[in-house]
N, C-alpha and C positions, 0 to 999 in steps of 0.2 A: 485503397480506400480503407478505413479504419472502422472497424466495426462502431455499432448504436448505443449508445446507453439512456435508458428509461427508466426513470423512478416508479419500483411496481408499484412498494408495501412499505410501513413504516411501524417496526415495534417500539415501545417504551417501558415494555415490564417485562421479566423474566418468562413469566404466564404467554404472553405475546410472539414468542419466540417461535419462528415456524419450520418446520421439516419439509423440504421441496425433493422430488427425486432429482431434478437438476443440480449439475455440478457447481459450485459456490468456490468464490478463493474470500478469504476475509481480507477486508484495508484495515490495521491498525498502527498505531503511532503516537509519540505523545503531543499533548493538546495545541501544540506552535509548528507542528512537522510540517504544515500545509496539506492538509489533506485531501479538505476540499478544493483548493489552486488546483491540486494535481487530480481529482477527480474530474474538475471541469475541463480540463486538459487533454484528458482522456477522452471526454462526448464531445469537444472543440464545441463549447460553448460555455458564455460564462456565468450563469446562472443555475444553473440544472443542482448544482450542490451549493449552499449559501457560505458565501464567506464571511464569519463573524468576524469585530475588530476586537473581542474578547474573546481569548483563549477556552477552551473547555466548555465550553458554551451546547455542541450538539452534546443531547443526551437520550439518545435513542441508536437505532440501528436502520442501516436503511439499505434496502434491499435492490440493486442496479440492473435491470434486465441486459444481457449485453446479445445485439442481433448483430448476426442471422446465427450463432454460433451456440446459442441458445443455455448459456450458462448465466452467473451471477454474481456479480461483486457487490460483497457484503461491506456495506461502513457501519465500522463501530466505532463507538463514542472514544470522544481520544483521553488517553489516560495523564496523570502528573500535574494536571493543574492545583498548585498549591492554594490558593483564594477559594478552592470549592472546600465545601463543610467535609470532615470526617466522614461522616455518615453518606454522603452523597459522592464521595469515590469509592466508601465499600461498597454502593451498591452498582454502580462502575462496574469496577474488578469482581462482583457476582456475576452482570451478564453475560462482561467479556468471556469470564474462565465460565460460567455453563456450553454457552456456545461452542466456543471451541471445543469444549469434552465433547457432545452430544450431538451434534450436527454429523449426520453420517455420512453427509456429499457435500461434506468440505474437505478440499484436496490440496490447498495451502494456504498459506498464512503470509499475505504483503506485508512485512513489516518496513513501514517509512521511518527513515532516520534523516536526520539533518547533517548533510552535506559539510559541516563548518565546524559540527561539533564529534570530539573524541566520542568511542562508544560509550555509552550511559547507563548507569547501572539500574533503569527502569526498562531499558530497552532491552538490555540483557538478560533481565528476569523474565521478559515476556520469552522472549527468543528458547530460555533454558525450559521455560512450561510449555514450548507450544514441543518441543522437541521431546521432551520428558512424556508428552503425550502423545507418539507416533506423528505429528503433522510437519510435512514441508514447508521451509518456509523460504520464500522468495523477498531476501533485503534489496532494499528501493532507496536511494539516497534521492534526497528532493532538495532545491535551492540551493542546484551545481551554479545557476551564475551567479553567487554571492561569494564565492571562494576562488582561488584559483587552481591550473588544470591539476598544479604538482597536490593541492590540498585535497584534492577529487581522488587523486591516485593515491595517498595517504590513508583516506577513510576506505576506500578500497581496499586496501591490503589489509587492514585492520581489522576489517569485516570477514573479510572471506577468512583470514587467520581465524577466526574466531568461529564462525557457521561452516567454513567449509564450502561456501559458494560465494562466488564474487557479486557485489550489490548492480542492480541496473544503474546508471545516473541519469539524473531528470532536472529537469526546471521547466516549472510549467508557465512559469514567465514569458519565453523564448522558446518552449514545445522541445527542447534539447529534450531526445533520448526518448520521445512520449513514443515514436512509433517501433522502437527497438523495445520498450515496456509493452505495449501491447504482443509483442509477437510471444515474448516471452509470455502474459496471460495466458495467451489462446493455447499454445503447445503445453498449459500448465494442467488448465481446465478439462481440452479436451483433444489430446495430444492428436489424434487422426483429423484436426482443422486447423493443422500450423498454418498461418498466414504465409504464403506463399511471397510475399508482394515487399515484405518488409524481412525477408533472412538474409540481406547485407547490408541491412544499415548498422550491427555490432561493430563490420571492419571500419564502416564510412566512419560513424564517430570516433573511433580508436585514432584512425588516421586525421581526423581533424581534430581531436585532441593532442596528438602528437605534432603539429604543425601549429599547435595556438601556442606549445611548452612554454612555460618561463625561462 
């Protein structure tokens, strides 16, 4: 069974930003990755995080209670939406980058990429800042059934070439990969509550990956 997720808290200005002693991983991505797909994917429900039909639309931060395991996924505002104003991606990229400096029980960084596309050089910038400032970062490829298996293993190599760890893959379409992502959360957050229940489904997908090959 897959842990809970409940919307605690909701900031929207840097002032608003809150300091929890609990463990936090941040969701970031840019503004089309699916974030909230794969958010709601995660609480197997589809409403809990609103799916906009316009990009870059959340602008705030929002704070995920995750039970019984009693940590936090944080979503923040997703970045690169080119139709937002100047001024309202700088202030974007203030919350994101205060956050991540200053939050002192955040223990990594989800960064979601898109499954379809080469690495990006917004995604990469974040990747080089969250590392440039001591934080883990756990890459998350999202809208694996839009490609196929060989293009999966492609952005795979590409990634881990790059970060040095291999990305989870997900589609939260079809829940691919959502319970091999959660196990990795929990052993991220709060290593002594590895999910017991989900530490073979890396082989199962690998092996039905390998059996779906082109």
């Amino acid at each position: 069974m897959n842990p809970v997720l409940t919307l605690e808290t909701t900031a929207y200005t840097l002032e608003q930003l809150i300091s929890m002693p609990e463990a936090q991983i941040a969701l970031a991505g840019r503004s089309n990755v699916g974030k909230s797909s794969l958010i709601n994917a995660l609480a197997g429900r589809k409403k809990l995080a609103k799916v906009s039909s316009t990009p870059g639309k959340t602008r705030s931060v929002n704070y995920y209670k995750v039970t019984p395991h009693n940590f936090y996924l944080v979503d923040l505002p997703g970045y690169g939406y080119a139709r937002a104003s100047h001024s309202e991606r700088e202030k974007w990229a203030r919350l994101l980058e205060r956050y991540l400096v200053e939050c002192s029980s955040l223990k990594a960084l989800a960064l979601l990429l898109d499954s379809r596309l080469e690495p990006q050089m917004l995604d990469k910038n974040l990747a080089s800042f969250a590392r440039t400032n001591g934080l883990n970062i756990v890459p998350v490829l999202t809208k694996a059934d839009k490609c196929s298996q060989r293009e999966r293993a492609n952005r795979q190599n590409e990634w881990q070439e790059l970060l040095g760890t291999r990305p989870v893959v997900t589609s939260s379409s079809n829940r691919y990969g959502i319970d091999n992502l959660w196990r990795v959360l929990v052993e991220t957050a709060v290593p002594q509550r590895a999910a017991p229940d989900t530490a073979d489904v890396t082989g199962q997908e690998e092996q039905q990956d390998a059996e779906n090959s082109d």
